[in-house]
Structure formats: structure tokens, C-alpha cells
C-alpha positions as CSV (number, residue, x, y, z in Angstrom):
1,X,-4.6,23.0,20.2
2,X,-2.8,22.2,17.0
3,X,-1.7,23.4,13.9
4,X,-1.1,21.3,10.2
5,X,1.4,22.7,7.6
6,X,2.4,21.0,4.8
7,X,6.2,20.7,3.5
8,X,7.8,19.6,0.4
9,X,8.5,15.8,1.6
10,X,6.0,15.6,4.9
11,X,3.1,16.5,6.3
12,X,3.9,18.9,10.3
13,X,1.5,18.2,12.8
14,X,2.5,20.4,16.1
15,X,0.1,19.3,19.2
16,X,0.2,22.3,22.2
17,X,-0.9,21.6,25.4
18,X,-3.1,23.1,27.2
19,X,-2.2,25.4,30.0
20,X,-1.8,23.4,33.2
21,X,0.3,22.6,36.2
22,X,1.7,19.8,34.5
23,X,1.7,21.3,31.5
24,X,4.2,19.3,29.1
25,X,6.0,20.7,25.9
26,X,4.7,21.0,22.3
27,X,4.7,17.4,20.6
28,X,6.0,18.0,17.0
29,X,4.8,14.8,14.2
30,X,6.7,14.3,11.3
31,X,4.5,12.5,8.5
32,X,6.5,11.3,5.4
33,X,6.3,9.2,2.4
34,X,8.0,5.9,4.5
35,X,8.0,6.9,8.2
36,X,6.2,9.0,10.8
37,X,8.6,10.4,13.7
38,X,7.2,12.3,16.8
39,X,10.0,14.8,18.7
40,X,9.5,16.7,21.8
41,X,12.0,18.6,24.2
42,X,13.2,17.3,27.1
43,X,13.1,20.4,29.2
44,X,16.0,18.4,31.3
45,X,19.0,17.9,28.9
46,X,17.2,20.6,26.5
47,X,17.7,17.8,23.6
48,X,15.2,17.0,21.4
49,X,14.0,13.3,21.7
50,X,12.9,11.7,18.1
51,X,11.1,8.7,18.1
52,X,10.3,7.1,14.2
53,X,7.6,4.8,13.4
54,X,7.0,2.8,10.6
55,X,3.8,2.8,8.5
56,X,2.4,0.3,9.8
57,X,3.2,0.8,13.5
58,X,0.9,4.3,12.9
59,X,-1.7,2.2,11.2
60,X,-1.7,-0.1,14.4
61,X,-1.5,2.8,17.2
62,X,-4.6,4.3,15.6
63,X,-6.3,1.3,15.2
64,X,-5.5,0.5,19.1
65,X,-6.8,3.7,20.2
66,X,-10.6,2.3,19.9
67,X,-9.8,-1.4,21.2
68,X,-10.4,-2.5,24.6
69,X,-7.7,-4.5,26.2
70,X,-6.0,-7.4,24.9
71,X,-3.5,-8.7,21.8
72,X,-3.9,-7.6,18.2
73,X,-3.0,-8.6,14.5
74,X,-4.9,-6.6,12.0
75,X,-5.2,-8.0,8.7
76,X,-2.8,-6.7,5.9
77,X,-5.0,-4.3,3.3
């Protein structure tokens, strides 16, 4: 399950899992103007973690996500 909202300066994507054993907290995505960052609790320290990626790095995860194994360069658009 997730849920899209849209804020002034980004768009909040908020990914849920699924009831499970291993069930791991919600994974909250930040998408602005310059930068995506993804945050998630760590139910350990009870912290928020924050990672930030550029444009481009999300342009690449997405575009691995249907590649099979190996190394990469896509083209610049």
C-alpha cells in the first residue's frame, strides 16, 4: 500500500508494508525540484535515517530496475 500527497515544494510518496513477520517500517520519499531523499525509522536508535539522491541517480535506479545484470551508462537526454 501507498499513498501520494502533494506539498508546496515536493511531491510525498509514503510506501507501507504489508503485514508480515518481518514486517519493516513505512518508507517515506521526498520528491523535489533538485533532489529525491527517502527516510525510514530505525526502530533501534528510534532516529530517522535520510538518504538524498540526486536527479539523476533516480533516473538511473529506475532505469536499473528492468536490466539484467552487469555495468551501465545511460545516455544523457
Amino acid at each position: 500500500m501507498f499513498t501520494i500527497e502533494h506539498d508546496f515544494d515536493a511531491t510525498i510518496i509514503t510506501i507501507v508494508d504489508e503485514p508480515a513477520i518481518h514486517r519493516q517500517e513505512d518508507v517515506t520519499i521526498n520528491a523535489f525540484e533538485d533532489c529525491v531523499t527517502v527516510e525510514q525509522l530505525d526502530p533501534r536508535t528510534d532516529r530517522v535515517q535520510k538518504i538524498s539522491l540526486s536527479l539523476a541517480q533516480v533516473r538511473d535506479l529506475a532505469a536499473a530496475l528492468d536490466l539484467p545484470e552487469g555495468a551501465y551508462q545511460l545516455k544523457p537526454v
